[in-house]
Backbone as CSV, one residue per row, in Angstrom:
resi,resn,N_x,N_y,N_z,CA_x,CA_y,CA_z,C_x,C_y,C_z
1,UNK,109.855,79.650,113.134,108.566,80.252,113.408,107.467,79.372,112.799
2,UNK,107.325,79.543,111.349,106.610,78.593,111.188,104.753,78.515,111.205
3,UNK,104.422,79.777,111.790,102.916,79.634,112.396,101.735,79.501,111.327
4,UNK,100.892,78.255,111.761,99.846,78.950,110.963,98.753,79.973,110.910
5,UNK,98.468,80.942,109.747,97.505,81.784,109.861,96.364,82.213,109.408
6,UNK,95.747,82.836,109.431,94.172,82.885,108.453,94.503,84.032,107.990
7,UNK,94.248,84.020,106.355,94.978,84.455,105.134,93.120,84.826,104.711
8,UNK,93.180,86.722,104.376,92.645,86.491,103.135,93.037,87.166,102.082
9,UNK,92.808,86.604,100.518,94.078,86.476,99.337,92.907,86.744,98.439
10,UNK,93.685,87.617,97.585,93.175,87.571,96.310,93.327,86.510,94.685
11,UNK,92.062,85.818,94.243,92.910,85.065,93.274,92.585,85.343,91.877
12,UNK,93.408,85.692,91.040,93.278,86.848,89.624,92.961,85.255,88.572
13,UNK,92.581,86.023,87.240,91.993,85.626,86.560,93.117,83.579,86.033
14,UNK,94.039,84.654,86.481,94.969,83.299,85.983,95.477,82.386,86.587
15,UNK,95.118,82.238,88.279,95.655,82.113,88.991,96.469,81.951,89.949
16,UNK,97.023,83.096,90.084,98.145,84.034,90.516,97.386,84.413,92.227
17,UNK,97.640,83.743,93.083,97.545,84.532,94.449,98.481,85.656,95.007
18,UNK,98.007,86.640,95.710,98.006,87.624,96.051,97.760,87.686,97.727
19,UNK,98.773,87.707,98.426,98.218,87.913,99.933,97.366,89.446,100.084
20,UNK,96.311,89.424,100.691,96.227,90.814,101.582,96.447,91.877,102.459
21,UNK,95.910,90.470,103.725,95.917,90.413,104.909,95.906,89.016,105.637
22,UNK,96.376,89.250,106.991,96.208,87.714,107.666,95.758,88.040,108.920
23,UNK,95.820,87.068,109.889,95.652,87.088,111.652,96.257,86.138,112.028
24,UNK,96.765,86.560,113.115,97.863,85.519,113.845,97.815,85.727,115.441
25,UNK,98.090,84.709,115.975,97.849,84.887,117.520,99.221,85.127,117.743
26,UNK,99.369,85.322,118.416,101.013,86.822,119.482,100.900,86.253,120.742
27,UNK,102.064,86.456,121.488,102.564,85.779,122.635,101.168,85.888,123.740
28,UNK,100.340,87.084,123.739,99.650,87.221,124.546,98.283,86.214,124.478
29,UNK,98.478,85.017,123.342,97.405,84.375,122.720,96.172,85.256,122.357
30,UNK,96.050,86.735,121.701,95.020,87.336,121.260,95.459,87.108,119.721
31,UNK,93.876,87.206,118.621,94.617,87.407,117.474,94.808,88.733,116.772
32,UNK,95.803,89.555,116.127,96.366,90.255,115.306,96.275,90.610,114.039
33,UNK,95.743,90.927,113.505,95.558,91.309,112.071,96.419,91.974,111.846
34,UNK,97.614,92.022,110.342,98.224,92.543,109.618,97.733,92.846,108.319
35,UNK,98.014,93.871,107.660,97.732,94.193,106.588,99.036,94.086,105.800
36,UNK,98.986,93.248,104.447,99.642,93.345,104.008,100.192,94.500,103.009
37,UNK,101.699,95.253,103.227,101.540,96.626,102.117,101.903,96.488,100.641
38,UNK,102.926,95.353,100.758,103.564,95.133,99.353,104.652,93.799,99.454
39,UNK,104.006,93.059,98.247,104.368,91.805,98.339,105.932,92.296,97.060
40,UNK,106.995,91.867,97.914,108.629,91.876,97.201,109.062,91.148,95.905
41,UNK,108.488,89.952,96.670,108.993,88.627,95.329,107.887,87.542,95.988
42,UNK,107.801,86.648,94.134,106.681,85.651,94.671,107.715,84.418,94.258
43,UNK,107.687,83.461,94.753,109.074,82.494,93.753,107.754,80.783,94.217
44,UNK,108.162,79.857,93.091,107.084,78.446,93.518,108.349,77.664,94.232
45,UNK,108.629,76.910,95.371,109.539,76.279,96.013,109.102,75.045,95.922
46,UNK,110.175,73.972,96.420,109.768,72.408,97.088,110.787,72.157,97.652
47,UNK,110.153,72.614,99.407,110.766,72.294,100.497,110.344,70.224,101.130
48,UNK,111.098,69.824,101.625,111.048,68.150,101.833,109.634,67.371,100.827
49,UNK,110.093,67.938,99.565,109.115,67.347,98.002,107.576,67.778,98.523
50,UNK,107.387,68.998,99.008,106.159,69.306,99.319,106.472,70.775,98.521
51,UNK,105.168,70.914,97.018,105.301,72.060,96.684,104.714,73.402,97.414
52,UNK,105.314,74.581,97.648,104.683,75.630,98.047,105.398,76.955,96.978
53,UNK,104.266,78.123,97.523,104.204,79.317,97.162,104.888,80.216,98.485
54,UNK,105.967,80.720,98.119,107.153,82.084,99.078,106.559,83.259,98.919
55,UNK,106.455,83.966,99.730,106.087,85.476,98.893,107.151,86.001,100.420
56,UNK,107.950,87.264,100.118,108.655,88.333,100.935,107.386,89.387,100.795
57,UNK,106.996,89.234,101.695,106.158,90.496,102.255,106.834,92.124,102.871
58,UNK,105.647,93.261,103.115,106.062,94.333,103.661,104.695,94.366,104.413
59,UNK,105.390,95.030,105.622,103.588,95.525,106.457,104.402,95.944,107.674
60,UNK,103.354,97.077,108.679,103.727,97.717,109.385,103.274,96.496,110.982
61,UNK,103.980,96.539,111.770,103.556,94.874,113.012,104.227,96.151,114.062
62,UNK,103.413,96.138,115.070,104.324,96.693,116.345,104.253,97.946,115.838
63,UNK,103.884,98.635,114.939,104.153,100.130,114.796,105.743,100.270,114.201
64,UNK,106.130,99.069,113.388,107.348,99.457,112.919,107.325,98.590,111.553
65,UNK,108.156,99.066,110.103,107.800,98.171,109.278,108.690,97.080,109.012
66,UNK,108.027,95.749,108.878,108.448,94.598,108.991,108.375,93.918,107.830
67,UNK,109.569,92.820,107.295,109.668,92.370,106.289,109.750,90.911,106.706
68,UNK,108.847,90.080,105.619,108.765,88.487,106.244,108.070,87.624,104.937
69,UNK,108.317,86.276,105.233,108.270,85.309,104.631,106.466,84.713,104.665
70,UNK,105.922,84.558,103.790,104.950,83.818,103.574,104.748,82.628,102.689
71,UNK,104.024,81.847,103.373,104.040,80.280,102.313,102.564,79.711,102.325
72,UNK,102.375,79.178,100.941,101.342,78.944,100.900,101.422,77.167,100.176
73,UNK,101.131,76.430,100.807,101.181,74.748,100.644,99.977,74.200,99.438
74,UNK,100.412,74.347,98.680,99.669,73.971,97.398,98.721,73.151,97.670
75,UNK,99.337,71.505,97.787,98.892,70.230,98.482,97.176,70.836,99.634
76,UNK,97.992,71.476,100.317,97.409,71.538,101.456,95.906,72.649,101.796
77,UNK,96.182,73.744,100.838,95.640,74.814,100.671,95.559,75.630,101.922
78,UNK,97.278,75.356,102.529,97.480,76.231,103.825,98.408,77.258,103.738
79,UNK,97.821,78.349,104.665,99.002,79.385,104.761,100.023,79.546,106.150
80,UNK,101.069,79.919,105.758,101.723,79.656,107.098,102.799,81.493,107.069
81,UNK,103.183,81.737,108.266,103.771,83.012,108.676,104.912,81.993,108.860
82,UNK,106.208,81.718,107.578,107.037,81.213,107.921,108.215,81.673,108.858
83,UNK,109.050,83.307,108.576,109.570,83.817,109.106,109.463,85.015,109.246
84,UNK,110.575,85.854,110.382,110.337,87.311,109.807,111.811,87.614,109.814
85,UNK,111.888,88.459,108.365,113.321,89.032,107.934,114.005,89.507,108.962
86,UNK,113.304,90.689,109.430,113.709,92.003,110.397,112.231,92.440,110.598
């Protein structure tokens, strides 16, 4: 999956990000807003020596609740909708 999305995040005193919400365009090319309900686990990775930020998300997509992968590219200061769990 992989997509990129427009993220807005909260950033605490220590700098600790926090997803919210995002938007993402959907097969129909419109964009989508999700709300994020509750972030699972946050872990720091380095996928091909590029550091990023994982977070397992919760939020309701389709009217059903959905669990998924978020990444945030340090380097890059990008967010991406890497996968979705279920």
């Amino acid at each position: 999956m992989n997509l990129q999305i427009e993220m807005i995040s909260v950033c605490a005193a220590d700098g600790r990000l926090t997803p919210l919400r995002f938007r993402v365009e959907n097969e129909e090319h419109c964009l989508q807003t999700v709300s994020v309900l509750q972030v699972l686990s946050t872990k720091h990775i380095q996928y091909a020596g590029i550091d990023a930020l994982q977070y397992l998300c919760k939020a309701i997509i389709d009217e059903r609740e959905r669990l998924f992968e978020l990444r945030y590219t340090i380097k890059t200061h990008r967010w991406s909708l890497f996968r979705m769990v279920y």
